[in-house]
N, C-alpha and C positions, 0 to 999 in steps of 0.2 A: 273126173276120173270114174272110172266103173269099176266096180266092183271087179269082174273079170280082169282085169290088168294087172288086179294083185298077184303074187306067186301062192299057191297052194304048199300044203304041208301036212304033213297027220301033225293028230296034236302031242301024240308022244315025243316026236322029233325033236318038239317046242319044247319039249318038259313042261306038257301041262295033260292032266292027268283029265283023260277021257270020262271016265268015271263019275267025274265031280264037272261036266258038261253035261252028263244027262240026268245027276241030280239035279242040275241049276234048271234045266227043260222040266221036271218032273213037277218041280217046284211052280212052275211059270204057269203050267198048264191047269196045274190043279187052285190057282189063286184067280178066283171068282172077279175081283176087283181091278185086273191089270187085262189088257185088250194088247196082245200082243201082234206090232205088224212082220216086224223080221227081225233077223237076230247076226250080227257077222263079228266072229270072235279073233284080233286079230294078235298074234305073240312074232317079235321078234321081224316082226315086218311079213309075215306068210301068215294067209288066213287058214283056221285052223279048224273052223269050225262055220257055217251059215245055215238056215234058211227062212223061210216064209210061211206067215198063217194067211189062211183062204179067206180072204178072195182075194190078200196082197199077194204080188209075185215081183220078182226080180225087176222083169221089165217094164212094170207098171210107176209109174212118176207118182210120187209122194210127199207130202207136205210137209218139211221138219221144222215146226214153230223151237225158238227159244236154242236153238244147237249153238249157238255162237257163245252159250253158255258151256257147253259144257268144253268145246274147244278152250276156252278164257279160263275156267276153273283147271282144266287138266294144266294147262301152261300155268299157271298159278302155282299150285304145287310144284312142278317138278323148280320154277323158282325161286320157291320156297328154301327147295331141296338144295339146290344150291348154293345158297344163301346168297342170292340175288336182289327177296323181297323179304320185307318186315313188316309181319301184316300188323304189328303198334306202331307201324310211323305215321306221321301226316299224309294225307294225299300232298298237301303245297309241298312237302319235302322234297316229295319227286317231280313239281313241277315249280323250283324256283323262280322263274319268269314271271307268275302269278302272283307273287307275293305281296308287291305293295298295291294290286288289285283287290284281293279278297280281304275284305275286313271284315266279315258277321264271324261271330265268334265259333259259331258251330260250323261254317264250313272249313274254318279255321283250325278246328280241333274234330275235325272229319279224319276217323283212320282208314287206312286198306283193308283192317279187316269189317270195317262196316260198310265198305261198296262192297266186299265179297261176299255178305251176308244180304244184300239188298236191305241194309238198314242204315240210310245215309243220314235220316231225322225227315227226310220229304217223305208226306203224307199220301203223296198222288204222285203218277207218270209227271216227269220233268225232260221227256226226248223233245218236244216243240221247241218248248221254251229256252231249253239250253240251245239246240243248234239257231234258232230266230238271234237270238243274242250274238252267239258267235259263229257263224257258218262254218268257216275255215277252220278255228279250234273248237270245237263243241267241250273238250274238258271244260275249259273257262269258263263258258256259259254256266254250265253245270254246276262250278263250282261259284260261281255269279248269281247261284238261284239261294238266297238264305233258308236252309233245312227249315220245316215248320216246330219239328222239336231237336233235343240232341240226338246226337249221330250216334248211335247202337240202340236206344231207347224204344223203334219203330220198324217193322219190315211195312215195306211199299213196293211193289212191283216197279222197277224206275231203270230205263235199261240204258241211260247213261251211266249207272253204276259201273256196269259192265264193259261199257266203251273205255271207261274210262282205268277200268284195271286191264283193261285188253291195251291200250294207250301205253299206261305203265310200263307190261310185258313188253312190247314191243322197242323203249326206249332202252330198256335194262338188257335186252339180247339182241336190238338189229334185227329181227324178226316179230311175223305174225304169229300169232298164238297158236294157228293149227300149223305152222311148220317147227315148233320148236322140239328139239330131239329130245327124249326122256335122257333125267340126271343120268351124268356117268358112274356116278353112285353107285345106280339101281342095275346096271348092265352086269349081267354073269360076262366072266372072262368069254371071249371066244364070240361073243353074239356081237353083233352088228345093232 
């Protein structure tokens, strides 16, 4: 999808206050440390706001390392929201199946909220090894790989973490993480 296919909107329309879009810009441009490539702000499904620092441009193709993160974290929450997920349960909780497989203690007593944290106790990248293990389910693998310490005690970069609470999401709503609708919760009457 392109960007262009979105509907446009002013951002008043949205109820979202113009103002505090060009503090958020003011803020962006004057912080030394942050290398901004684009920016597209979307409320209520109508973009409300976009654009680009030079030499990025719209039409230019761009490399998004690690986004499947933030798609899995936003679905995460609004799950959350729901009361869908419990980030103190066990992962095995949510995958019964696995149960009388996994027997090291610490994958055993692995929560959702330490895959959410990328603090599962594994020390190092475990994507190989879990999918060589299990191709088909790569959770298993994963949870087939015994932590090197306990599960919250360690962040490691490990992005079965991730598959693996994306996995979750997906069983608890039937859906992939970047299609899942924001809580109805959080919906003002009247919006979509």
């Amino acid at each position: 999808m392109n960007s262009n296919d979105l509907p446009r909107s002013s951002p008043e329309a949205q109820g979202v206050d113009p103002a505090g879009i060009s503090t958020f810009l003011d803020r962006l441009e004057s912080a030394s440390d942050i290398e901004m490539h684009s920016l597209i702000i979307i409320r209520h499904g109508d973009v409300v706001a976009e654009g680009w620092w030079s030499p990025y441009a719209e039409e230019r193709v761009h490399l998004l390392y690690s986004l499947s993160k933030s798609f899995t974290s936003t679905a995460a929450a609004f799950a959350i929201a729901e009361g869908l997920l419990d980030l103190d349960a066990t992962m095995l909780s949510y995958f019964p199946e696995f149960d009388s497989e996994i027997t090291d203690p610490h994958s055993r007593s692995m929560l959702i909220r330490h895959v959410a944290a990328m603090a599962s106790g594994h020390l190092e990248e475990t994507v190989e090894r879990a999918f060589a293990l299990d191709p088909v389910e790569p959770v298993r693998g994963f949870l087939l790989i015994p932590p090197d310490r306990e599960p919250g005690s360690v962040f490691a970069y490990n992005q079965p973490c991730t598959y693996a609470l994306a996995a979750i999401i997906q069983r608890l709503t039937d859906q992939t993480p970047h299609r899942i609708p924001a809580p109805s919760v959080a919906r003002p009457a009247g919006h979509r």
